[in-house]
C-alpha positions in Angstrom: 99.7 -100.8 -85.7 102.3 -99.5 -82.7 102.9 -96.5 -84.5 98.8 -95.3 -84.7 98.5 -96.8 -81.1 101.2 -94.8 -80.3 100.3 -92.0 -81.8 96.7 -91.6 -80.9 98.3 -92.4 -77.3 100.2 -88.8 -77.7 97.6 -87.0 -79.4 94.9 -87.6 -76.1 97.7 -87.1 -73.7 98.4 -83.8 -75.8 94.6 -82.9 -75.7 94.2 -83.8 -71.5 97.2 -81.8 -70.5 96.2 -79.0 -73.0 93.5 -78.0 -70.2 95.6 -77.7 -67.4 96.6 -74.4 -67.0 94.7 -71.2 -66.2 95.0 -68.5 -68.0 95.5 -64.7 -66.2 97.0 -63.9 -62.9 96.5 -66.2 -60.2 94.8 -65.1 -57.1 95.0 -66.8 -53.2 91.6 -67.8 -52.3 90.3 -66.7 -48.9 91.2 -68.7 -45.7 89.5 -72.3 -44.9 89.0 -71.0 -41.5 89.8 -68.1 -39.3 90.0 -64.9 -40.4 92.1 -63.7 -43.1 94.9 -62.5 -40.7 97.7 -60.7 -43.8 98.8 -57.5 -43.6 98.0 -54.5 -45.6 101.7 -54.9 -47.4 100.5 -58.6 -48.1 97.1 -57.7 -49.5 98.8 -55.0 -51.7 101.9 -57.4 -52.8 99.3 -59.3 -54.1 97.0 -57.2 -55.5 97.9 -54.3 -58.2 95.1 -52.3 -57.5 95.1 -52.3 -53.8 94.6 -48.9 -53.7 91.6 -48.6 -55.9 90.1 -51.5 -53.9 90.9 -49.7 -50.5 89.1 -47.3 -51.4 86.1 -48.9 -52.7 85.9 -50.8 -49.4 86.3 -47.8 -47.2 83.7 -46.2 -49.7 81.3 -49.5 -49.5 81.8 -49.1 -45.5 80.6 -45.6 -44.7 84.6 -44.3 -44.3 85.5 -41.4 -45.1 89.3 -39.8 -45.3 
């Protein structure tokens, strides 16, 4: 009877912990409060395609080059 307690102990510890992790690249979420105060070297550490979404923000804005 220990040994199927036991076991059915591991197997729902096994299945909870399963669903911890997230899958991809993890990204910082925006500030609490203030305003987001990083750098352009930050943002682009962070981000791969900081160019490409430079751009698109200058674009969205009216900017041109």
């Amino acid at each position: 009877m220990k040994k199927l307690t036991l076991a059915f102990l591991g197997f729902a510890a096994a299945m909870v912990l399963s669903g911890c992790g997230i899958r991809g690249d993890l990204e910082r979420p925006p500030p609490f409060w203030g305003p987001d105060e990083r750098t352009d070297e930050e943002r682009a550490y962070e981000t791969e395609d900081a160019p490409a979404e430079a751009q698109a923000e200058a674009t969205a804005n009216g900017e041109t080059r």
